[in-house]
Every structure is written in C-alpha cells, then in structure tokens.
N, CA and C atoms of all chains as a GROMACS GRO file, in nm:
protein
  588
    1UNK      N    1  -0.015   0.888   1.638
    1UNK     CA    2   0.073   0.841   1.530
    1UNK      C    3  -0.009   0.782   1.415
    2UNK      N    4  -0.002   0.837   1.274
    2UNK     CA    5  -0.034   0.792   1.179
    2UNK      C    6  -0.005   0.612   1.172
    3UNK      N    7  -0.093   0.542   1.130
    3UNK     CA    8  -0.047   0.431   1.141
    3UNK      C    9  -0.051   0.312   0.973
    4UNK      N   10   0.027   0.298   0.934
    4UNK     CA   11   0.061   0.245   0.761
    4UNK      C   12  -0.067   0.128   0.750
    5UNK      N   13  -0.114   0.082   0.817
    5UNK     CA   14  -0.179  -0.041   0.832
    5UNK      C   15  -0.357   0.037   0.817
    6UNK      N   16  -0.355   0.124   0.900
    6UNK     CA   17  -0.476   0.159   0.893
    6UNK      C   18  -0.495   0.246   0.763
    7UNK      N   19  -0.435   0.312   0.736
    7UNK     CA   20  -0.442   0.362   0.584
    7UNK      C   21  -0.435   0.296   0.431
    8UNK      N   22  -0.358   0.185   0.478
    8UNK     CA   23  -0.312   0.086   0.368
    8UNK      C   24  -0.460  -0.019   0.372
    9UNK      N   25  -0.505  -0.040   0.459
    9UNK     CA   26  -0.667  -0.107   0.481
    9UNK      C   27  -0.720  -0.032   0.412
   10UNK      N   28  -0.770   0.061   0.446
   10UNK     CA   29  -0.883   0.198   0.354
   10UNK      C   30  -0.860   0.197   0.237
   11UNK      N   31  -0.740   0.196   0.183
   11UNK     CA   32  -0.688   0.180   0.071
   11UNK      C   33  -0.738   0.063  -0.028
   12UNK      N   34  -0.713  -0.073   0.013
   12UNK     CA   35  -0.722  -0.167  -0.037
   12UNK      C   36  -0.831  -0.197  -0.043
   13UNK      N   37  -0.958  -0.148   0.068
   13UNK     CA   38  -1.106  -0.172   0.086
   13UNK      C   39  -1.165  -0.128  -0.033
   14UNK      N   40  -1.131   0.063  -0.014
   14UNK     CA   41  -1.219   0.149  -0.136
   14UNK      C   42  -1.175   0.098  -0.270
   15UNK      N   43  -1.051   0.024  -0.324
   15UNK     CA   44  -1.063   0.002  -0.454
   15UNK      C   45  -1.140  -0.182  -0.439
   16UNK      N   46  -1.128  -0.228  -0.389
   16UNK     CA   47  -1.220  -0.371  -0.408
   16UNK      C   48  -1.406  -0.314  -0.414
   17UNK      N   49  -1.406  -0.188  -0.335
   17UNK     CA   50  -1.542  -0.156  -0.346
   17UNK      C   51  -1.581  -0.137  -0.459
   18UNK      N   52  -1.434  -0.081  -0.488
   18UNK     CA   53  -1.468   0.048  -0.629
   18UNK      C   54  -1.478  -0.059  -0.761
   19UNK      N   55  -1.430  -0.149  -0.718
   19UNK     CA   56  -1.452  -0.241  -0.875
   19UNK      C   57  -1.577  -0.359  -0.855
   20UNK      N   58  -1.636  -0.293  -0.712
   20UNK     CA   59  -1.786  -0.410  -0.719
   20UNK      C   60  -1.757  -0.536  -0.652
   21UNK      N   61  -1.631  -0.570  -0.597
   21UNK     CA   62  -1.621  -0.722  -0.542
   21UNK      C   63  -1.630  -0.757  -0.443
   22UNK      N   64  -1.650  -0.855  -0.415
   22UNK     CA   65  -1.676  -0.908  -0.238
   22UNK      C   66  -1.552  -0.922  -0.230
   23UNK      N   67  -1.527  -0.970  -0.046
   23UNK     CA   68  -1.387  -1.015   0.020
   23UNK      C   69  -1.363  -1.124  -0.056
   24UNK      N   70  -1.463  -1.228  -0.034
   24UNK     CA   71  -1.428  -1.412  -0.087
   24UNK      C   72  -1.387  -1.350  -0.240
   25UNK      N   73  -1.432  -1.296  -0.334
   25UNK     CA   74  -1.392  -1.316  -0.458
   25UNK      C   75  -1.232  -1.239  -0.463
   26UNK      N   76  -1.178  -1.142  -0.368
   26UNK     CA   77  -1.060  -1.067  -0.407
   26UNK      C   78  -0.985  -1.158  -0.314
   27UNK      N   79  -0.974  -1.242  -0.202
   27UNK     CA   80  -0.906  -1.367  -0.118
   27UNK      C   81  -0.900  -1.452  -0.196
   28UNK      N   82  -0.993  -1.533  -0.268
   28UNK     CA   83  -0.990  -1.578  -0.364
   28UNK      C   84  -0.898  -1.617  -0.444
   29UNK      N   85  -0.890  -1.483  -0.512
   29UNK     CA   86  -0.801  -1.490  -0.641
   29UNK      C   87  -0.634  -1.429  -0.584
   30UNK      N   88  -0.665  -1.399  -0.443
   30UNK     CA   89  -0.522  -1.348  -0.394
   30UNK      C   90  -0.484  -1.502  -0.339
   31UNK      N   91  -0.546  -1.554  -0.275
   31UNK     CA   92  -0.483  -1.735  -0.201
   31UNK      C   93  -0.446  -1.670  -0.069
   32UNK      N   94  -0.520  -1.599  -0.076
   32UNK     CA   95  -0.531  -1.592   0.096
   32UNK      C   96  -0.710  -1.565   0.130
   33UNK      N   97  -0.681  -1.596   0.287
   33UNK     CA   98  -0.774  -1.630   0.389
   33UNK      C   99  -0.884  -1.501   0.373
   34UNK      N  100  -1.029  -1.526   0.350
   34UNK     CA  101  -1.156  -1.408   0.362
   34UNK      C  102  -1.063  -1.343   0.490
   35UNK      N  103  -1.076  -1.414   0.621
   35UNK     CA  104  -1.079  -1.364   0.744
   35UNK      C  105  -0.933  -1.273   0.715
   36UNK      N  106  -0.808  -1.318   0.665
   36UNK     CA  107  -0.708  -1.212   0.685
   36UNK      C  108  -0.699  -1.136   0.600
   37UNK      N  109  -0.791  -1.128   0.459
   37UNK     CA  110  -0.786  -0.991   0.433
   37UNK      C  111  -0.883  -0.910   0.482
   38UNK      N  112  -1.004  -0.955   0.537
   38UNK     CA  113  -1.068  -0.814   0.613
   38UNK      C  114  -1.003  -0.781   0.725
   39UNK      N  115  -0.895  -0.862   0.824
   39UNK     CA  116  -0.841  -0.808   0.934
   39UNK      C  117  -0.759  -0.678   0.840
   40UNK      N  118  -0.712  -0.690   0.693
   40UNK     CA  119  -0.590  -0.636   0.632
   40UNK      C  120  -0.656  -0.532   0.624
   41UNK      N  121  -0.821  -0.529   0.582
   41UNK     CA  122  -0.877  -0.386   0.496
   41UNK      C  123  -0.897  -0.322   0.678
   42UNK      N  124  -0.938  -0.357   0.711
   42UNK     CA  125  -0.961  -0.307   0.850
   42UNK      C  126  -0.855  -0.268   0.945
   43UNK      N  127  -0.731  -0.271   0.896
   43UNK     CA  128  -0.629  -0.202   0.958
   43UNK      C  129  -0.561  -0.301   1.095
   44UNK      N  130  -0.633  -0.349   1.102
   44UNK     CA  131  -0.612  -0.504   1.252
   44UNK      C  132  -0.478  -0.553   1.199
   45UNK      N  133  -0.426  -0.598   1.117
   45UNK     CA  134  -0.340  -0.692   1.068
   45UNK      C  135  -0.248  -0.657   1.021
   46UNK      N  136  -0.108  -0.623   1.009
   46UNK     CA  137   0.034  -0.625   0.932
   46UNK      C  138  -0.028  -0.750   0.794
   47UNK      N  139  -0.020  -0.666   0.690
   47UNK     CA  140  -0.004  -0.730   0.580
   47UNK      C  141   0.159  -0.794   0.536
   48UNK      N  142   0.201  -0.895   0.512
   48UNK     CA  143   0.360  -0.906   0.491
   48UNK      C  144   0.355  -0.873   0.338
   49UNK      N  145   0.448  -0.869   0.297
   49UNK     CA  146   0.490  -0.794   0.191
   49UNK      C  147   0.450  -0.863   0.102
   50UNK      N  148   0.461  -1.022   0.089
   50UNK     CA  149   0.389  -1.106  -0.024
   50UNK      C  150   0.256  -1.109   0.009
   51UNK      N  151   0.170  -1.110   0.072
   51UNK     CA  152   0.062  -1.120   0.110
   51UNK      C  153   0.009  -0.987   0.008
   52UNK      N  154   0.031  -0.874   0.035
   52UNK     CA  155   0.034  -0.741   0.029
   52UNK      C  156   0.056  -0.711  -0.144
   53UNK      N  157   0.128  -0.809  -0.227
   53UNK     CA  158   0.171  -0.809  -0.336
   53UNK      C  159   0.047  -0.923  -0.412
   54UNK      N  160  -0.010  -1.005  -0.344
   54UNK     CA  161  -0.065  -1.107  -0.409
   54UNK      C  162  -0.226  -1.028  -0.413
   55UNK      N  163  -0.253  -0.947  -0.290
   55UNK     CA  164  -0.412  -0.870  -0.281
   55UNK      C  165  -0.379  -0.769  -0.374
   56UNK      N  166  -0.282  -0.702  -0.398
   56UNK     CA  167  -0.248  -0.580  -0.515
   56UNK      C  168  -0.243  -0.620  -0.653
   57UNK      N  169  -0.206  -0.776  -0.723
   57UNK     CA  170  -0.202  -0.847  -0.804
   57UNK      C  171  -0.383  -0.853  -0.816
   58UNK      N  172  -0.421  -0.891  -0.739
   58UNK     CA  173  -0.571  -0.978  -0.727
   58UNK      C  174  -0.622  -0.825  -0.794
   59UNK      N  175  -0.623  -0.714  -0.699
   59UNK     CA  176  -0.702  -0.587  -0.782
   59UNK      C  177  -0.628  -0.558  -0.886
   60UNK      N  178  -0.557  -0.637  -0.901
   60UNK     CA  179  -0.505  -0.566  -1.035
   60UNK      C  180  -0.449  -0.419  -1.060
   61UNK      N  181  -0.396  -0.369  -0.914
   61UNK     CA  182  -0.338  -0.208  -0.848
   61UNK      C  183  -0.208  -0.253  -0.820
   62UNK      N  184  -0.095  -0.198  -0.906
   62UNK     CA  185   0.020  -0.172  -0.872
   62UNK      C  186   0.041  -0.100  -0.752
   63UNK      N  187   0.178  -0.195  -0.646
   63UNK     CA  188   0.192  -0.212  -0.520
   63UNK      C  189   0.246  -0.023  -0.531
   64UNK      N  190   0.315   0.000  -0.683
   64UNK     CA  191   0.292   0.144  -0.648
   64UNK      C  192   0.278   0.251  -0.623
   65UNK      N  193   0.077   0.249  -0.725
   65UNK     CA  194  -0.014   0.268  -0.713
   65UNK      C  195  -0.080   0.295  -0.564
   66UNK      N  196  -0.091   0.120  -0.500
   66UNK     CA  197  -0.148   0.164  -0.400
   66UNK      C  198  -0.045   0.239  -0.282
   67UNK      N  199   0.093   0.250  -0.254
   67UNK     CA  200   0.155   0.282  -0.196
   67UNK      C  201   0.157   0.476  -0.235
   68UNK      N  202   0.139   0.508  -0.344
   68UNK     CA  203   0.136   0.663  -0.339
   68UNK      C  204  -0.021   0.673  -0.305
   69UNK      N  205  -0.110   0.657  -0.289
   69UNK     CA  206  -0.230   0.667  -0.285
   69UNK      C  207  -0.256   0.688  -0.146
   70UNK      N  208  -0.163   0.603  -0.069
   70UNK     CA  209  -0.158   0.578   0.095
   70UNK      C  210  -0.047   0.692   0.115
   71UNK      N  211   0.043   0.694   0.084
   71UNK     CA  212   0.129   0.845   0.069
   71UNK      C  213   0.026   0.974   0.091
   72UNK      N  214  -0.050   0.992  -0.016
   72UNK     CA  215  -0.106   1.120  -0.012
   72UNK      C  216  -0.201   1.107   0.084
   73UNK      N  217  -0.258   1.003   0.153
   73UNK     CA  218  -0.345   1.009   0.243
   73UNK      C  219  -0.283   0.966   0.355
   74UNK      N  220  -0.186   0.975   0.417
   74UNK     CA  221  -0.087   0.975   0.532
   74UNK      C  222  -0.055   1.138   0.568
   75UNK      N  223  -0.019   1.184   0.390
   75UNK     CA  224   0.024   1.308   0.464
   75UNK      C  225  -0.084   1.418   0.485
   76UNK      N  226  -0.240   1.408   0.407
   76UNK     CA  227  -0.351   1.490   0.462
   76UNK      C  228  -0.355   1.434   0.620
   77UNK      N  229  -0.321   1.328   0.701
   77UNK     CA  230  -0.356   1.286   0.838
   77UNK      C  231  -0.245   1.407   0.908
   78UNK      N  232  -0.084   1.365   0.865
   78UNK     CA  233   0.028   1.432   0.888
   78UNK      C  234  -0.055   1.542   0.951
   79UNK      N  235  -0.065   1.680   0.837
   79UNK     CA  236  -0.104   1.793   0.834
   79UNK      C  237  -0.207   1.800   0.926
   80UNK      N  238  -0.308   1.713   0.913
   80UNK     CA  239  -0.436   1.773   1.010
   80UNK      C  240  -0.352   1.725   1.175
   81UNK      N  241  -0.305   1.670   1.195
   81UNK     CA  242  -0.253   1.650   1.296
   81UNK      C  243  -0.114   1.689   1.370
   82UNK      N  244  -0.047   1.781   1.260
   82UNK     CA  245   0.092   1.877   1.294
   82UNK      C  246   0.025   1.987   1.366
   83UNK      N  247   0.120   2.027   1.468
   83UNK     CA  248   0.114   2.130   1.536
   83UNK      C  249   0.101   2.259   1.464
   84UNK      N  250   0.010   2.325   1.490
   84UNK     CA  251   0.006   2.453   1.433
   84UNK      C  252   0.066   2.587   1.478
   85UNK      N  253   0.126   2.651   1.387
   85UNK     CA  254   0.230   2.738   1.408
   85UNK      C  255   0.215   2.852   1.291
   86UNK      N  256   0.183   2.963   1.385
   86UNK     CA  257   0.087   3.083   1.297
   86UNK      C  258   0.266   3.124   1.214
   87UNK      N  259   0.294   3.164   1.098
   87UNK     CA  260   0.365   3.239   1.059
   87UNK      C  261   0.345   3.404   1.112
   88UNK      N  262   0.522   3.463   1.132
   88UNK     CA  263   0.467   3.596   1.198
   88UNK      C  264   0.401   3.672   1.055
   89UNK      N  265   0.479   3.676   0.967
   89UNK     CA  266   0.412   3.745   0.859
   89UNK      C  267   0.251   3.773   0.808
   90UNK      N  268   0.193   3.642   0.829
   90UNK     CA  269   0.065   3.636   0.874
   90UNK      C  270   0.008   3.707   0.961
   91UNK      N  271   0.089   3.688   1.088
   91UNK     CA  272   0.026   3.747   1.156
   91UNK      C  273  -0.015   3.916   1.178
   92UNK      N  274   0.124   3.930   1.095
   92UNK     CA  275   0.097   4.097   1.072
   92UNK      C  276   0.034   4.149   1.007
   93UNK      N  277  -0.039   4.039   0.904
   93UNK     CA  278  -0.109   4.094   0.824
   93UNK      C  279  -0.266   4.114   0.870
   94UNK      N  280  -0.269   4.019   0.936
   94UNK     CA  281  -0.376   3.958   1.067
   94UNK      C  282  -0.458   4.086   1.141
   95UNK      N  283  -0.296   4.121   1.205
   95UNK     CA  284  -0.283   4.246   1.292
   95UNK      C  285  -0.349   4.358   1.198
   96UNK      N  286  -0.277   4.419   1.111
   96UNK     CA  287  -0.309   4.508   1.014
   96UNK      C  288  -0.447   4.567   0.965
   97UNK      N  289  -0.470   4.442   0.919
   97UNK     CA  290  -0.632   4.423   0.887
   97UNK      C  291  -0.708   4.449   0.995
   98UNK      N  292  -0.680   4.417   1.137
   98UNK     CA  293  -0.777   4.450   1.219
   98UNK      C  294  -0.799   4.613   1.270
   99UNK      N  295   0.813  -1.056  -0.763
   99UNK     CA  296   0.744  -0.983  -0.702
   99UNK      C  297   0.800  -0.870  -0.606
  100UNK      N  298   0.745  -0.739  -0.677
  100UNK     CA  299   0.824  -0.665  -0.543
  100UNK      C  300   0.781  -0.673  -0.420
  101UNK      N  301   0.913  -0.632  -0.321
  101UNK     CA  302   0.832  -0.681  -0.178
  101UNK      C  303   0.863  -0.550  -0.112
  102UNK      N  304   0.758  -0.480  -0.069
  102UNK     CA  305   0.727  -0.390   0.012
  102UNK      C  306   0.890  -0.367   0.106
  103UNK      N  307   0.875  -0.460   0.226
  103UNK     CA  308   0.946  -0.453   0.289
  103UNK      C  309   1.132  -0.414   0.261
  104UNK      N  310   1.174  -0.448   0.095
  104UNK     CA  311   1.323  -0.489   0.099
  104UNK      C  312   1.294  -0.311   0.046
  105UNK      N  313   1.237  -0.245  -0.029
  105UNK     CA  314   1.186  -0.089  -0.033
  105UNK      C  315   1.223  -0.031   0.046
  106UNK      N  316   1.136  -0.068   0.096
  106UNK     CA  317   1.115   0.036   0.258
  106UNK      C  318   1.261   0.009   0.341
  107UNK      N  319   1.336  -0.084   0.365
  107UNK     CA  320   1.463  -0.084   0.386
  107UNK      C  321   1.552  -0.008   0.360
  108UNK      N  322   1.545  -0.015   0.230
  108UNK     CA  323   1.660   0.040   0.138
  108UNK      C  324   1.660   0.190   0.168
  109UNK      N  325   1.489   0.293   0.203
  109UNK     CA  326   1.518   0.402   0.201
  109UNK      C  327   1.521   0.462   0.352
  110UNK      N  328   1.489   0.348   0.414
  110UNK     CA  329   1.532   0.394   0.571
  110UNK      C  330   1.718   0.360   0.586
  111UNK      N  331   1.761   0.306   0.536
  111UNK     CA  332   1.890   0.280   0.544
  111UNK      C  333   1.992   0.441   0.465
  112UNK      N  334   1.932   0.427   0.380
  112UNK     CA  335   1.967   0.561   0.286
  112UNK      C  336   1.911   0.636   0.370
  113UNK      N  337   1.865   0.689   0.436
  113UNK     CA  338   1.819   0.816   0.493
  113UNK      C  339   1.896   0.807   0.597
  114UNK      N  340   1.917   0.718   0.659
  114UNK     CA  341   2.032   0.715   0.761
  114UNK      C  342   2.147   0.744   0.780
  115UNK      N  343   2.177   0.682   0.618
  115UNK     CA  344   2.374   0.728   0.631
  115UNK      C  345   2.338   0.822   0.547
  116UNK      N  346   2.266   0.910   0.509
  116UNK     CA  347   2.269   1.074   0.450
  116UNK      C  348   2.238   1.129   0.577
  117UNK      N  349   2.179   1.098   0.666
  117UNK     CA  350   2.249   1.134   0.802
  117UNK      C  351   2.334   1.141   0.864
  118UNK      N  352   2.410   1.029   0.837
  118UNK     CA  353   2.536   1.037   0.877
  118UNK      C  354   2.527   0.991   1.025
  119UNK      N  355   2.456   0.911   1.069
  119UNK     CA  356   2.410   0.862   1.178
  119UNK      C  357   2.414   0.707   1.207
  120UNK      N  358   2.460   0.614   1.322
  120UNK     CA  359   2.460   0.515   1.319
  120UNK      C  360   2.286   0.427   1.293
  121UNK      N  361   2.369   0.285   1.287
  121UNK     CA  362   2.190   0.202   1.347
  121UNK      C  363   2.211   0.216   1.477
  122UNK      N  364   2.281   0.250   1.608
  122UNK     CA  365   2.315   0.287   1.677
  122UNK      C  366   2.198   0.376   1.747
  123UNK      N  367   2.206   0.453   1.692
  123UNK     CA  368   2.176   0.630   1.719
  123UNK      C  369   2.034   0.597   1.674
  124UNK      N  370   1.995   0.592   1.577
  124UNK     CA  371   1.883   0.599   1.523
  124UNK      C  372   1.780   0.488   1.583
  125UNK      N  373   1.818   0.358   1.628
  125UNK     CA  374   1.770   0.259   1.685
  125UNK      C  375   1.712   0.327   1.826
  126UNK      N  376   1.805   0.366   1.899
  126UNK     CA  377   1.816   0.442   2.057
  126UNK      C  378   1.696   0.510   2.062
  127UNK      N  379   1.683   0.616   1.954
  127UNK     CA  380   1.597   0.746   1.965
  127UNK      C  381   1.452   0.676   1.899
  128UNK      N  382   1.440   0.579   1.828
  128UNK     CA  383   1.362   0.542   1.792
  128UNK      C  384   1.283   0.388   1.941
  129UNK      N  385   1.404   0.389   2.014
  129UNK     CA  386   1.304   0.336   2.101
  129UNK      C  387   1.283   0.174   2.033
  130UNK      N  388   1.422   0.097   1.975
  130UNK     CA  389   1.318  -0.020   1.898
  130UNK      C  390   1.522  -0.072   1.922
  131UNK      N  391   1.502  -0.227   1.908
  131UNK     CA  392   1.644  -0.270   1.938
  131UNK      C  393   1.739  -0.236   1.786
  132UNK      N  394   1.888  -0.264   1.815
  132UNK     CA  395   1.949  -0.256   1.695
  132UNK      C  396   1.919  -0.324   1.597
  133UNK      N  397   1.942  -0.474   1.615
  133UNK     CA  398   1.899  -0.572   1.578
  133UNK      C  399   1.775  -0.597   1.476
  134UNK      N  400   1.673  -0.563   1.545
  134UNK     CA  401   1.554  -0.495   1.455
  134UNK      C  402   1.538  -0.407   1.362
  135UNK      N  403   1.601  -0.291   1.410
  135UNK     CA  404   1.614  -0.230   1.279
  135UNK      C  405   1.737  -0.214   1.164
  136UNK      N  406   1.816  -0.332   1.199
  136UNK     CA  407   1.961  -0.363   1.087
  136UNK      C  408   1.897  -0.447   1.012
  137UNK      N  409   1.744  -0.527   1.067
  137UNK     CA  410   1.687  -0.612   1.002
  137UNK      C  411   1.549  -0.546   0.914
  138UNK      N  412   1.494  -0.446   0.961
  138UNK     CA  413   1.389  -0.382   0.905
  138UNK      C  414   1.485  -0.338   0.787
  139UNK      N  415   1.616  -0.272   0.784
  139UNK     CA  416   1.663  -0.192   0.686
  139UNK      C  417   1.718  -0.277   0.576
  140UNK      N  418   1.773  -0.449   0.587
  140UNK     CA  419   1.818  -0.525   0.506
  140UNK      C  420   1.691  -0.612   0.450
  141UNK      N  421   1.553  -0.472   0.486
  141UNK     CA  422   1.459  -0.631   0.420
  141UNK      C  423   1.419  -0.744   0.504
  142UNK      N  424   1.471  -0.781   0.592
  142UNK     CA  425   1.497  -0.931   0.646
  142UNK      C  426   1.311  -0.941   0.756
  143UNK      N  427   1.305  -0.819   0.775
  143UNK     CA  428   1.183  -0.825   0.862
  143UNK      C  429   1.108  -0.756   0.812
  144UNK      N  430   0.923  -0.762   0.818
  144UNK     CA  431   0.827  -0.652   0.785
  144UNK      C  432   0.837  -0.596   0.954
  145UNK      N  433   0.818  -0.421   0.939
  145UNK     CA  434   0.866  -0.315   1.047
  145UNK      C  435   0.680  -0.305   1.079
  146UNK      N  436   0.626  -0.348   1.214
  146UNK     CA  437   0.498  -0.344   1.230
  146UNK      C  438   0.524  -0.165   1.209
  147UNK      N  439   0.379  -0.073   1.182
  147UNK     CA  440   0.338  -0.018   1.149
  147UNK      C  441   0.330   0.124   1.321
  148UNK      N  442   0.396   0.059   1.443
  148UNK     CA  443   0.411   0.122   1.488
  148UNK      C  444   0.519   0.168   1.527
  149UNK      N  445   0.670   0.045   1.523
  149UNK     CA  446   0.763   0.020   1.480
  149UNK      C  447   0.830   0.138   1.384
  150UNK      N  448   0.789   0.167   1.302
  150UNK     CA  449   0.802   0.222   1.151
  150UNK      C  450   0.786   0.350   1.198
  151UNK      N  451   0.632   0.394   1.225
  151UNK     CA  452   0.642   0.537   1.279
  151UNK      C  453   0.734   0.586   1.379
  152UNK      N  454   0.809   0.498   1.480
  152UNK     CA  455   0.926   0.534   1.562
  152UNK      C  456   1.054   0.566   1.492
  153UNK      N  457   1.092   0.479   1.412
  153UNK     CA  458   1.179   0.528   1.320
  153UNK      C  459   1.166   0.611   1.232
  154UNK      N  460   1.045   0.643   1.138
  154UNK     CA  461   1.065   0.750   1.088
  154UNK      C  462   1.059   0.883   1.154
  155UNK      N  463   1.023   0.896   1.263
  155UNK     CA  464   1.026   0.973   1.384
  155UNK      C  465   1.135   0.992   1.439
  156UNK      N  466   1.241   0.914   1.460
  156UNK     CA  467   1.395   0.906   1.496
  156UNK      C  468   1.487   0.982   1.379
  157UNK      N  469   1.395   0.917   1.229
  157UNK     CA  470   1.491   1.003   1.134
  157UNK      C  471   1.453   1.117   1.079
  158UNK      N  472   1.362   1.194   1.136
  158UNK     CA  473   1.318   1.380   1.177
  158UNK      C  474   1.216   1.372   0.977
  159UNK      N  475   1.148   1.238   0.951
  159UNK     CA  476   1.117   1.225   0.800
  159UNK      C  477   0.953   1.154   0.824
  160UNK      N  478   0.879   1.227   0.763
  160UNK     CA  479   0.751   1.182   0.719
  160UNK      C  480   0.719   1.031   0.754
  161UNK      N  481   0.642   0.971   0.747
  161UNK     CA  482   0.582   0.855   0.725
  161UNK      C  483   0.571   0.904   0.585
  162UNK      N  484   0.487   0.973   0.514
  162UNK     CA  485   0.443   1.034   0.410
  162UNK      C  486   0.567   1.044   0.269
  163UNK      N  487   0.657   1.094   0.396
  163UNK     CA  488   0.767   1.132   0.259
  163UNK      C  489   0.814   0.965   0.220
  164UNK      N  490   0.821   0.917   0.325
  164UNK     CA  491   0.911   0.734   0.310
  164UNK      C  492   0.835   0.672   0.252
  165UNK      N  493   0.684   0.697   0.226
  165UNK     CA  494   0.604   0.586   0.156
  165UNK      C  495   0.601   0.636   0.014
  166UNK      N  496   0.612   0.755  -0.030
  166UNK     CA  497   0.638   0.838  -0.150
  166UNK      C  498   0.758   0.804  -0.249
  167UNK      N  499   0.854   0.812  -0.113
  167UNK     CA  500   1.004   0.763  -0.202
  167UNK      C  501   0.955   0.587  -0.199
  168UNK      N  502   0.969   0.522  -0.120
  168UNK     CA  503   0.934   0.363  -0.176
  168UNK      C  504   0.832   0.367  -0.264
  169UNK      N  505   0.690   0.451  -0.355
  169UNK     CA  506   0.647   0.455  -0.413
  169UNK      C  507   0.671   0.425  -0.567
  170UNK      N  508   0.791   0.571  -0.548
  170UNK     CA  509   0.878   0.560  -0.663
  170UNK      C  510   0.975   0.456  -0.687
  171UNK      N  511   1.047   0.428  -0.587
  171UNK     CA  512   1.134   0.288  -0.604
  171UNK      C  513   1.058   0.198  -0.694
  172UNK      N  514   0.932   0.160  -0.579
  172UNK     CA  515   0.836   0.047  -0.651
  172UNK      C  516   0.807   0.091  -0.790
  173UNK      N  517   0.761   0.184  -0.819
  173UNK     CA  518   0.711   0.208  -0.930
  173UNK      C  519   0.875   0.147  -1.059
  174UNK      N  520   0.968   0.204  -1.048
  174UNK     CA  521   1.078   0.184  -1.119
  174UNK      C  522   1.106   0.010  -1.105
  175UNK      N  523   1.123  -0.046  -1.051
  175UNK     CA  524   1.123  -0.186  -1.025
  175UNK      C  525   0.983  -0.279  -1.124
  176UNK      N  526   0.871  -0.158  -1.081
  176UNK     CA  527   0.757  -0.240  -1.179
  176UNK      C  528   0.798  -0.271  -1.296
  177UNK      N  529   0.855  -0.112  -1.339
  177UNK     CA  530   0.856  -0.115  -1.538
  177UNK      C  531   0.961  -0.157  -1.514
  178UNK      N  532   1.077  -0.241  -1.462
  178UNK     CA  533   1.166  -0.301  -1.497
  178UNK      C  534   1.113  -0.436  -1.498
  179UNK      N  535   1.094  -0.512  -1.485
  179UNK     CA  536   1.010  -0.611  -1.473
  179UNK      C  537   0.935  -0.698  -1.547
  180UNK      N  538   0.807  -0.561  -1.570
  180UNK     CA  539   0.670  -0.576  -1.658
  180UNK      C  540   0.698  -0.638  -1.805
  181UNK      N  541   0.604  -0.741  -1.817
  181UNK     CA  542   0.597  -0.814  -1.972
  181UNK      C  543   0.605  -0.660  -2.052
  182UNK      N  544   0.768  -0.697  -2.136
  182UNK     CA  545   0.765  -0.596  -2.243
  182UNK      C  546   0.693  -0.644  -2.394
  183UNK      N  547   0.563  -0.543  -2.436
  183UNK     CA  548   0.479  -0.507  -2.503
  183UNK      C  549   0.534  -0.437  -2.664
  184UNK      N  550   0.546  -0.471  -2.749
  184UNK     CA  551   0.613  -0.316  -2.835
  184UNK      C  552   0.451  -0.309  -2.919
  185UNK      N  553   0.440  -0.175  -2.895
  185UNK     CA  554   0.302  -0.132  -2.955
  185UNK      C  555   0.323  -0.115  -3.108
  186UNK      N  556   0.238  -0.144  -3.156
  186UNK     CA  557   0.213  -0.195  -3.311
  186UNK      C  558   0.249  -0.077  -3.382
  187UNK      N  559   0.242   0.056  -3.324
  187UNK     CA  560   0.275   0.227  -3.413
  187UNK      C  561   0.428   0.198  -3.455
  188UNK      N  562   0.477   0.143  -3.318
  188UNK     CA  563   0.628   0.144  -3.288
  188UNK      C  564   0.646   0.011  -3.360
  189UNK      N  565   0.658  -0.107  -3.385
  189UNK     CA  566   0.658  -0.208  -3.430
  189UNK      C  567   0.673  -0.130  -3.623
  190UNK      N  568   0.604  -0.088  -3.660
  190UNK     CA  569   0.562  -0.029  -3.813
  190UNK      C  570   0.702   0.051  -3.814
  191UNK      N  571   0.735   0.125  -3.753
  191UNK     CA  572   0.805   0.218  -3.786
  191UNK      C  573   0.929   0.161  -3.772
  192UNK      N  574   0.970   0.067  -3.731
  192UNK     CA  575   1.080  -0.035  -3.664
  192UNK      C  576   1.091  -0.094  -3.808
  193UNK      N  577   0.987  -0.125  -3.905
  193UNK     CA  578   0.996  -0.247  -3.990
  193UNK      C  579   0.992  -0.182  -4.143
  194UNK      N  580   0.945  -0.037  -4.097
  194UNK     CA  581   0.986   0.053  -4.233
  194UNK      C  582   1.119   0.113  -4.215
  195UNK      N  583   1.158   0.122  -4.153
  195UNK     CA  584   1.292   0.186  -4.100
  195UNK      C  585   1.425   0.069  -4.127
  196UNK      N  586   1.378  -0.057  -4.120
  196UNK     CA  587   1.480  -0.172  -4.181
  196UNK      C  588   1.476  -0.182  -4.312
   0.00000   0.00000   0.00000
C-alpha cells in the first residue's frame, strides 16, 4: 500500500534541500520541534494538518503545491505497483510480429 | 489556514454519496469503524495514512486521484484567501478608464 506519509516526507525533504536549508532553520520558522519534522520528512510521523500547513508556510510551498506534487508521485508508485494486464490487442500484435 | 484534513473529508464524503453508498458500507469494506470514518469525512479527525489507503480502497479510487482532487480544492481555497494584490498594468488601466 502506497503510503501518504511516506511520500508527503520525500516531498517536504527534497524542497527544504532544494532551497539549501537545514531541519533547525525550516522547524524554526515552522514552531515546531527539529525532532518532529524529521520524523515528518522521513515518513515515521502523521503530520496533522496544522502542523503540515505551518512546514508548507515555512517553505514557502503551497499546501497545494505540495499536495499535487505527492499526487503525481503516488500515482508513478500506483502504476509501478498495479497488476499487469497485457491488452489482447497487443497481444496480437505481439503474436503477429513474431 | 487550510487544513488538509477538512479537504480530504469533503472528497471522501462526495465520493461516497456519488456512490450512492452508506458510511455503513464503505466503513465495513474498508475495515475501519463507522465512527471513524463519519469523523475522517467531517474533518473532525486526521485519517492515519494507512487508514486512508483502506478507504480509498473501499471506494474502488486512487490514493492518487483523492490527493489530486483535494489538490485542486486546496488550490481554489488558496486564491480565495490570498492577500489581494492589483498589479500596477491593471491599476493604470482602472484609473484611465475612470
């Protein structure tokens, strides 16, 4: 099972990377705890929704911003992890060719 | 501040009765009490992240697609919101136009 927490971590990690900042300086300016936002970037932790709004404020990333971002990278997991199911049409073409 | 959670409610609730399906039904198959999820859907609770995948699993819908549509919600809620700006092009043309 895809899981919102572990994607929504990755999420929130690569843009604090991406703008150069440490944990203490983006906790910081969010008023929350170093320790619970790396449990947050690290997928360990249910972010609550204000919590989640105050680290999205802090990067300065609309909640969403980061929420389609975690969208499109939920559903590349989706896909690599849906059952695969050859179309017959394909397959005839499959056939054909051989 | 928008809050994640009253979102994500709103479109698990809507996806439900466009189902045409109880909290009943959908609670059952999702494996999670009623209670819980009359409360995940009014907002009232954040839905842990494994929680969430049961229900969107109960309602035959993405993780992917539900974080997409609350995307857009959020997004519409932002610009309702957001310090309104009038850009100086628009401002000119406002003041030649009087």
């Amino acid at each position: 099972m895809v899981l919102l927490r572990r994607e929504l971590g990755d999420v929130l990690r690569e843009e604090r990377q991406h703008q150069g900042r440490t944990l203490r300086e983006v906790s910081s300016s969010a008023a929350v705890s170093l320790g619970y936002l790396s449990e947050v970037e690290r997928g360990e932790k249910e972010a609550s929704s204000e919590l989640l709004g105050s680290i999205c404020g802090a990067l300065g990333m609309p909640l969403s911003e980061v929420l389609r971002e975690v969208s499109t990278r939920v559903a590349i997991t989706e896909s690599l992890t849906a059952p695969v199911t050859l179309p017959v049409a394909a397959a005839s073409v499959v056939a054909s060719a051989a």
